[in-house]
C-alpha positions as CSV (number, residue, x, y, z in Angstrom):
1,X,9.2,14.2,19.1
2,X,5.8,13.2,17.8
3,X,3.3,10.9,19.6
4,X,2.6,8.2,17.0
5,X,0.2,5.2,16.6
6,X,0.2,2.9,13.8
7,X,-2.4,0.8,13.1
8,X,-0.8,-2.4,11.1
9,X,3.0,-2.4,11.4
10,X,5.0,-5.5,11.9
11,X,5.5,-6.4,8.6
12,X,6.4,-5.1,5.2
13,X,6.3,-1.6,4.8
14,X,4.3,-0.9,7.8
15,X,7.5,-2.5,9.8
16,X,9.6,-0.5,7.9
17,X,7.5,3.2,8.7
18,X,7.4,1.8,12.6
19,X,11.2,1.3,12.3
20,X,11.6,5.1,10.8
21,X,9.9,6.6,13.3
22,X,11.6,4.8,16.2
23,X,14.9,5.8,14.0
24,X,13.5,9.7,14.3
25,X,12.8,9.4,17.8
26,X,9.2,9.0,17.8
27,X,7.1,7.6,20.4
28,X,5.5,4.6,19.0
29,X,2.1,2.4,19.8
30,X,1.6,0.2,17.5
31,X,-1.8,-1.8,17.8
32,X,-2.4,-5.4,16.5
33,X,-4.1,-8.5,17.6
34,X,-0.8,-9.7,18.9
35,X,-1.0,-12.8,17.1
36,X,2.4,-12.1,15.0
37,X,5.6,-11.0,17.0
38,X,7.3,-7.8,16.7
39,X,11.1,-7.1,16.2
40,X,11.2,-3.4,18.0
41,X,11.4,-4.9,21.6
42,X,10.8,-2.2,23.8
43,X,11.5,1.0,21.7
44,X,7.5,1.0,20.9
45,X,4.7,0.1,22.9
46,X,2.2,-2.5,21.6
47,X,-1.6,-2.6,22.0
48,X,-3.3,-5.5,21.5
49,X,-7.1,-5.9,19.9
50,X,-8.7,-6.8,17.2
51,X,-10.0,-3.8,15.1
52,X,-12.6,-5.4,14.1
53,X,-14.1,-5.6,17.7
54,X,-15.6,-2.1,18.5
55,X,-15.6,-2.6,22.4
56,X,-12.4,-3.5,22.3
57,X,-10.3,-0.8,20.3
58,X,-12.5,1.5,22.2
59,X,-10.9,0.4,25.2
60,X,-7.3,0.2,24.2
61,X,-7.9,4.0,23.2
62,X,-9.5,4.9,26.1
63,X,-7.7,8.3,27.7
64,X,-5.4,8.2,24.8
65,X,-4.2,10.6,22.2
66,X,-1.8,11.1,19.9
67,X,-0.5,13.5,17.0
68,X,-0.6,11.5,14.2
69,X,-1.7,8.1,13.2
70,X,-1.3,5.1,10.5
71,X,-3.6,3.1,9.6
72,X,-2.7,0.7,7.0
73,X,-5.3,-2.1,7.9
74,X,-8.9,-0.3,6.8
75,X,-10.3,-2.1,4.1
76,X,-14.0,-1.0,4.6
77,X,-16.3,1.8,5.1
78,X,-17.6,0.4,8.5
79,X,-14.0,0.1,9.8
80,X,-13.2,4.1,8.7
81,X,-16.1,4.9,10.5
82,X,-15.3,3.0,13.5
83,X,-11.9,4.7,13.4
84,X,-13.9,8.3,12.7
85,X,-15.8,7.6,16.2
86,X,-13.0,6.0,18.3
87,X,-10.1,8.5,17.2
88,X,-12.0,11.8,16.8
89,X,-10.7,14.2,19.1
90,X,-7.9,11.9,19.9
91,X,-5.8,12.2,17.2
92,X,-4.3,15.3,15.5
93,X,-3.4,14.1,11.9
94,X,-4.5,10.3,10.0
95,X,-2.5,9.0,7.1
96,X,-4.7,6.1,5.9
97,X,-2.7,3.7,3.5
98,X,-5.3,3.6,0.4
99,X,-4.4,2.2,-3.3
100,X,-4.2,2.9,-6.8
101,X,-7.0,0.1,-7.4
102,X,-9.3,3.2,-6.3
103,X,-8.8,3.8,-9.7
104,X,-9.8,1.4,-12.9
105,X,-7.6,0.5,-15.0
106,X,-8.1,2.5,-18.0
107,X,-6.1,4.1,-20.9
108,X,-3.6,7.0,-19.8
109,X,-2.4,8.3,-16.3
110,X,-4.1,8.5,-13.2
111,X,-4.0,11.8,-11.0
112,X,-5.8,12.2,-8.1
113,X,-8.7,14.0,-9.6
114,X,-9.5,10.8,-10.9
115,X,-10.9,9.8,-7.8
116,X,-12.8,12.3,-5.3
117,X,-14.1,11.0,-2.7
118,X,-16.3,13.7,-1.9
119,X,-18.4,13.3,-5.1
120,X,-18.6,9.2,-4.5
121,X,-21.8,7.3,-3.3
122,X,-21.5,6.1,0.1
123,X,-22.3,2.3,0.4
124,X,-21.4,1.2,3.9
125,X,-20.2,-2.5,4.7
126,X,-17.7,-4.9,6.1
127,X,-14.1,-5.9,3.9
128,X,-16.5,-8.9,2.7
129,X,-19.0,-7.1,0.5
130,X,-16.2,-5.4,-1.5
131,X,-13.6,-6.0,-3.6
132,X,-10.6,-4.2,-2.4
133,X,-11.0,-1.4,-4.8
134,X,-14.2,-0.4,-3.7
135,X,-13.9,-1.7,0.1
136,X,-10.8,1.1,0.0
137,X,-12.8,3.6,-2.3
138,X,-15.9,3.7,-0.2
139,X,-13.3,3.8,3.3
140,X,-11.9,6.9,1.5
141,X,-15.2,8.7,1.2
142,X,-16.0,8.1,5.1
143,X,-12.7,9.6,6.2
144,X,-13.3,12.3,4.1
145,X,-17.0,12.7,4.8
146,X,-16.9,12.1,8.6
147,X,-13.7,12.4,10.2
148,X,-13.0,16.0,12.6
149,X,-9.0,15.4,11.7
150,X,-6.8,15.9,8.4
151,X,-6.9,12.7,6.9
152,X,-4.4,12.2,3.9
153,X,-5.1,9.1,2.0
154,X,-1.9,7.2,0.2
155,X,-2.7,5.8,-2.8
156,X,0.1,3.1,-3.7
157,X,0.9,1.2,-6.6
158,X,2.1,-2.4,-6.7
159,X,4.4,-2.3,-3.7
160,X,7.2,-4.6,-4.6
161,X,10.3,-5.6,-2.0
162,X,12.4,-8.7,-0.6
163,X,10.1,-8.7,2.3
164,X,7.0,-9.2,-0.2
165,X,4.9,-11.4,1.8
166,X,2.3,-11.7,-1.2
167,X,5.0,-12.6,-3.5
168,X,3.1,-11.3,-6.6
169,X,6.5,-10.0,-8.1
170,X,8.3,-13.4,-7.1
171,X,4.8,-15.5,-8.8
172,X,7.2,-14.0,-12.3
173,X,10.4,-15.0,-11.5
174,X,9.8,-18.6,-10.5
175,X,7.3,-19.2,-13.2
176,X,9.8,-17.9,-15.9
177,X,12.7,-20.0,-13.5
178,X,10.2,-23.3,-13.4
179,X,9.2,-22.3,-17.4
180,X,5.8,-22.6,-16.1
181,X,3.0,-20.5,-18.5
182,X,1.7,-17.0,-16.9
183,X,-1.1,-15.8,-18.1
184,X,-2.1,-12.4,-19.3
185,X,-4.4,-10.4,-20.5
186,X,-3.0,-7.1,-22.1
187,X,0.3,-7.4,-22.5
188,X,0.5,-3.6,-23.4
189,X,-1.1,-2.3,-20.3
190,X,1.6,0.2,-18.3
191,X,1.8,-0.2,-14.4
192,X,3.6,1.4,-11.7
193,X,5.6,0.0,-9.0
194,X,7.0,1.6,-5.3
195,X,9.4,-0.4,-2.8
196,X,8.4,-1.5,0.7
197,X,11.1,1.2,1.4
198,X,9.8,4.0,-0.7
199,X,6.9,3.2,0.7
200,X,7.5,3.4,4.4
201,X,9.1,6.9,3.8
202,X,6.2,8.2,1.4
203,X,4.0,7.4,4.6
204,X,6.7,9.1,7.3
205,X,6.7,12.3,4.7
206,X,2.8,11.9,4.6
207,X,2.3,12.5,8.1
208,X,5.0,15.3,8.7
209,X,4.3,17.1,5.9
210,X,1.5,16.5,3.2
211,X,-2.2,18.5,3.7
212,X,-5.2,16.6,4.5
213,X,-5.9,15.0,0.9
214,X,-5.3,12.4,-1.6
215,X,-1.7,11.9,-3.0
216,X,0.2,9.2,-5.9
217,X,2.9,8.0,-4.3
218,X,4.9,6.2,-6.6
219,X,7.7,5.8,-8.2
220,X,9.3,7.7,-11.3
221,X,8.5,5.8,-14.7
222,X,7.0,3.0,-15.7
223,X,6.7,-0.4,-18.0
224,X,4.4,-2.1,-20.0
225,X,3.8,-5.7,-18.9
226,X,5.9,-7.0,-22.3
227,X,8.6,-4.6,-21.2
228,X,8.3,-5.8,-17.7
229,X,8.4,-9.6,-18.9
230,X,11.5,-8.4,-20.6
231,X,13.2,-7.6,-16.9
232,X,12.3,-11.0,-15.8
233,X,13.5,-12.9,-18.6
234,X,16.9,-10.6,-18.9
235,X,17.2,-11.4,-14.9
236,X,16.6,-15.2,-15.3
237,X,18.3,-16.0,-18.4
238,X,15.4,-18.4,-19.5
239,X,12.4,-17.2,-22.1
240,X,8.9,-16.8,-20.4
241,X,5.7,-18.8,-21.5
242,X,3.4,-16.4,-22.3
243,X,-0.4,-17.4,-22.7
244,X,-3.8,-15.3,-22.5
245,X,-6.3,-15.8,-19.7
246,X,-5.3,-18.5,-18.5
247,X,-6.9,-20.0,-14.5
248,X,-6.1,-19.6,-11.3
249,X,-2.8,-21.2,-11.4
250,X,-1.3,-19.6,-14.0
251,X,-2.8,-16.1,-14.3
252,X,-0.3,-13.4,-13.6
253,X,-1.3,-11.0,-10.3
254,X,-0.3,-8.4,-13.0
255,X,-2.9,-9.3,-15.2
256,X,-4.7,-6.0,-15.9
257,X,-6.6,-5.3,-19.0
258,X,-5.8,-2.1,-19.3
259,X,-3.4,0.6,-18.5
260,X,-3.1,1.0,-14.1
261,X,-0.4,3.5,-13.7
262,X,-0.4,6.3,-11.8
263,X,1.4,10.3,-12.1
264,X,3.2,11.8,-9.1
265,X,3.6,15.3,-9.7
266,X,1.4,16.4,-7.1
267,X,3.6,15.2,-4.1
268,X,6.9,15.9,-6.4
269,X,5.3,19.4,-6.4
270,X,4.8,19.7,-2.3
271,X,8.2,18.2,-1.5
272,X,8.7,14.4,-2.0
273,X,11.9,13.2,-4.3
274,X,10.9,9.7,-5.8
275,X,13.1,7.2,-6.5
276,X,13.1,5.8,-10.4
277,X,12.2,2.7,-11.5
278,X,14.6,1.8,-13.8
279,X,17.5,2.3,-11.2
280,X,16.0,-0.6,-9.0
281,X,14.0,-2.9,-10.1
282,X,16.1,-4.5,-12.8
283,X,18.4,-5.5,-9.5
284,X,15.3,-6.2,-7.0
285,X,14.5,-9.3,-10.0
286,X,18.3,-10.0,-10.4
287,X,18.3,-10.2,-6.1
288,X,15.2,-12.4,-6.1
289,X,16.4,-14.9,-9.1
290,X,19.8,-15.3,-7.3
291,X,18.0,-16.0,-3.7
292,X,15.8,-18.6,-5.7
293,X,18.5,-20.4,-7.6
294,X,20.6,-21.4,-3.9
């Protein structure tokens, strides 16, 4: 049995990693604000703070240690290096939850090499002064730079699932349902895709067994948008309205002007089995159109 905080997990696949570990016998802090309930009861403790107040994460932590940790709320350098201060010496292992917008969309498939934090600019600053790329690049190079433990930083995809709560795979389906326009810009670009379940067990395999550096977790294959508009329109029976550009209200959160899709090989290599994408998401759309259409 590991000791085990999680930094971010009541909902979507951070609920889902807190509910494998419980599963696996874990013990379990999880630490949010406490402004959202939990569904664990009492198989996990909870501590409550915001992590964006120093004093106070330094006092929930206080005395406190544990083998491994999650933290899938860090969008900024000055929040990895509050976490460097506060959990060095207290923690044996951190999985930080990073992205695959550390890379830019650009032609061909990205590997991990792509991106070394070691050889990036440090630029230090709140979530506000980035976008989230950047805000999750420039948190990568502080772990990496700073922290005394084994960080391993998960870069995900698009993480897709019925528990979406951003609904940016749901945004197709009801435009295409409603025959409202979506807007793109390259309809040729290729992107990958993970589930919230995938997801949660990437991160569980992540902190049992992957060594302290970046890994593509993601799932096996991938579509062009036009191939993916395809799914939607095959899963909703109804033609979508394409357009290019387009505003705020119409512009797909898919809307990438190049390729953004990433290769796995290296965690396929050190152990990880990933699912592939043509065996589920055809039936996650089908599962979302019929929930829409009661």
């Amino acid at each position: 049995m590991a000791t085990i905080l999680v930094l971010g997990g009541t909902r979507f696949f951070g609920k889902k990693l807190v509910e494998r570990l419980v599963a696996d016998g874990h013990s379990v802090t999880i630490a949010t604000r406490g402004e959202t309930p939990h569904s664990f009861g009492d198989t996990v403790e909870q501590l409550c703070f915001d992590r964006l107040d120093e004093v106070a994460f330094a006092k929930a932590v206080e005395g406190r240690t544990w083998d491994i940790a999650y933290d899938n709320i860090c969008y900024s350098p000055d929040e990895a290096q509050v976490v460097c201060r506060l959990l060095n010496g207290r923690i044996g292992k951190l999985v930080f939850t990073s992205t695959m917008a550390t890379y830019a969309p650009s032609a061909g498939k990205k590997v991990e090499a792509d991106f070394d934090p070691l050889q990036y600019e440090l630029r230090m600053g709140t979530r506000d002064d980035f976008t989230y790329g950047e805000g999750k690049r420039q948190a990568e190079v502080v772990f990496y730079k700073e922290a005394t433990f084994p960080v391993v930083a998960v870069r995900f995809p698009i993480v897709v699932g019925e528990d979406d709560y951003t609904e940016r795979l749901l945004f197709h389906v009801q435009h295409v349902l409603q025959q409202k326009p979506m807007a793109f810009v390259n309809v040729d670009a290729r992107m990958s895709y993970i589930t919230s379940d995938e997801a949660a067990a990437f991160l569980q395999w992540a902190g049992e067994h992957a060594q302290a550096e970046p890994y593509n977790a993601t799932a096996n294959g991938d579509y062009t948008l036009a191939e993916f508009i395809a799914l939607v329109e095959e899963a909703t029976g109804k033609r979508a309205k394409i357009a290019l550009g387009g505003d705020d209200t119409t512009r797909s959160p898919y809307a990438v002007g190049a390729d953004w899709y990433m290769d796995n090989a290296k965690a396929t290599a050190h152990g990880f089995t990933f699912s592939q994408l043509q065996d589920w998401l055809p039936t996650l759309l089908a599962t979302l159109v019929e929930a829409e259409q009661q």
